[in-house]
KOLVEXVEX-766922 format. One record per residue (C-alpha): residue number from 1; x negated, y, z negated. Coordinates in pm, 1 decimal. Example, Ala and Ser with C-alpha at 12.3 -4.5 7.8 and 13.67 -1.06 7.14 Angstrom:
// KOLVEXVEX-766922
    n         X         Y         Z
    1   -1230.0    -450.0    -780.0
    2   -1367.0    -106.0    -714.0
***
This chain:
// KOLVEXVEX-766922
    n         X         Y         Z
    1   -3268.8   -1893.8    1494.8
    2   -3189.7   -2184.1    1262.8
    3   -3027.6   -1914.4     977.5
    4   -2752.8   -1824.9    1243.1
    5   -2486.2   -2117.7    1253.2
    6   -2317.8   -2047.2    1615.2
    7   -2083.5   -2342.2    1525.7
    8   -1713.0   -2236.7    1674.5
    9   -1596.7   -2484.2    1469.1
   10   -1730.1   -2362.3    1144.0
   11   -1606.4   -1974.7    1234.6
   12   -1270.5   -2113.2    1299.4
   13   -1286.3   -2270.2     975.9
   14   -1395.0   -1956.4     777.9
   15   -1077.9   -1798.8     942.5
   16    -869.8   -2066.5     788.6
   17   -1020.1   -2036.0     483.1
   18    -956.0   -1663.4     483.8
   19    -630.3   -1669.6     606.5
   20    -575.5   -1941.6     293.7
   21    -668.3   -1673.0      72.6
   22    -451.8   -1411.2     190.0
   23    -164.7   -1561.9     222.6
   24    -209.0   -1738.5    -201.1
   25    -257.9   -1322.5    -266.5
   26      54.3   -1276.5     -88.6
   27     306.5   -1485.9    -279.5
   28     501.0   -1296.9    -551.0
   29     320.3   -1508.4    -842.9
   30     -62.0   -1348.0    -757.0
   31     119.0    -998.1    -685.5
   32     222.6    -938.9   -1013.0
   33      52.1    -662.8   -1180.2
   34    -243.9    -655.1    -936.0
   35    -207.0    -315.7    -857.5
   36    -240.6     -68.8   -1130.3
   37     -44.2     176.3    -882.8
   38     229.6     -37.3    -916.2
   39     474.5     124.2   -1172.0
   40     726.4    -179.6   -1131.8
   41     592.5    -480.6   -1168.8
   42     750.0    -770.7    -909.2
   43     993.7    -939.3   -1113.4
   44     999.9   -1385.9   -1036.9
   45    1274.1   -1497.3    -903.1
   46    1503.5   -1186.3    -864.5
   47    1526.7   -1086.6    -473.7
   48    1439.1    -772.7    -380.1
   49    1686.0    -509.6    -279.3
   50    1620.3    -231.2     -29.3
   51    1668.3      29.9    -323.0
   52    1410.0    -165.7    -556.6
   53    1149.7    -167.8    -266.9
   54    1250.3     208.3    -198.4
   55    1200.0     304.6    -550.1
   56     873.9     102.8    -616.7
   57     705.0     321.3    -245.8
   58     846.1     625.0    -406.7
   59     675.7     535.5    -702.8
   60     337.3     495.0    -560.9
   61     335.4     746.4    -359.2
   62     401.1     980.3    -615.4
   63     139.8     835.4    -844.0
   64     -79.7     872.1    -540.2
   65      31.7    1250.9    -578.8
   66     -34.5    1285.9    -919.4
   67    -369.6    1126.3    -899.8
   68    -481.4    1386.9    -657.9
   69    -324.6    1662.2    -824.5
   70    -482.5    1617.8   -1139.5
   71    -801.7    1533.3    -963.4
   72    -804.1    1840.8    -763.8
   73    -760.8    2022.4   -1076.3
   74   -1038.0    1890.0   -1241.2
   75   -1257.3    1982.9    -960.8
   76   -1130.9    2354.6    -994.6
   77   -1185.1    2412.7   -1290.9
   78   -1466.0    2265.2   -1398.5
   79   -1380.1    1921.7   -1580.5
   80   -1495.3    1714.8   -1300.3
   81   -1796.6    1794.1   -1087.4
   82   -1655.6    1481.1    -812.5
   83   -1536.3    1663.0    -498.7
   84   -1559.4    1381.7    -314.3
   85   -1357.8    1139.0    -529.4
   86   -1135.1    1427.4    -525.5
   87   -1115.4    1457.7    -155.4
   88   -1045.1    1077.9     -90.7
   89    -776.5    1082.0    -373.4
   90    -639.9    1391.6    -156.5
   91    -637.1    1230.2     163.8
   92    -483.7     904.2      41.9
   93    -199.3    1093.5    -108.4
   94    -170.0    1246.2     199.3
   95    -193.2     913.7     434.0
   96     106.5     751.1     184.3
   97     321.7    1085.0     184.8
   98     263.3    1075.4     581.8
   99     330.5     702.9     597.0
  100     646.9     736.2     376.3
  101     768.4    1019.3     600.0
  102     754.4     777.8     886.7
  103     939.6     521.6     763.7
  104    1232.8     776.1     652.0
  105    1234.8     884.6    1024.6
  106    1285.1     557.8    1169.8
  107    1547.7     450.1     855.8
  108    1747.4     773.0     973.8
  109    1728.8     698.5    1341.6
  110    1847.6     366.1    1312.2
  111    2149.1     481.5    1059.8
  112    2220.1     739.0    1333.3
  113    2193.8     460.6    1595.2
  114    2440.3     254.6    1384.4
  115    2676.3     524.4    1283.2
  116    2689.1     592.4    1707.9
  117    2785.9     255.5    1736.9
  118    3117.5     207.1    1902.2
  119    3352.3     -28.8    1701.9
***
């Protein structure tokens, strides 16, 4: 019993700590070329603009594609014997192309809420 530490303090602590962490991984000066996804990297100082931020997801998500495609490809014909690396590559190009689908569904309701907007 004396290797558990059951200290709320020291939990909430830990929490801190973590929460430290995320947010220095959050500013723009730790995102910069952290993900090898990323085909733009985020450029200091320079604001981003809806059509930069649409571009860079479009990006990804095709990369995300193109990573399953050519793993999938691999698989069938012989290159690669990793189904399962396949698979998840698959399913995460499906979970971004799904994701990405949702977010144009809710940017074209609220332009059609906008545009039904009396003036």
């Amino acid at each position: 019993m004396d290797n558990f530490n059951t200290n709320p303090l020291s939990a909430e602590q830990l929490m801190l700590a973590k929460m430290d962490a995320m947010s220095v991984r959050a500013t723009p000066e730790f995102m910069v070329s952290q993900n090898p996804l990323d085909v733009q990297e985020v450029k200091l100082n320079q604001p981003m603009t809806f059509s930069n931020a649409l571009t860079s997801v479009l990006n990804v998500v095709n990369e995300h594609q193109s990573i399953a495609s050519t793993a999938m490809t691999d698989v069938e014909t012989g290159k690669s014997d990793d189904l399962v690396g396949a698979m998840v590559a698959s399913q995460k190009a499906s979970l971004s192309f799904d994701a990405l689908l949702q977010v144009r569904n809710k940017v074209v309701g609220a332009f059609d809420d906008i545009m039904k907007m009396p003036v």
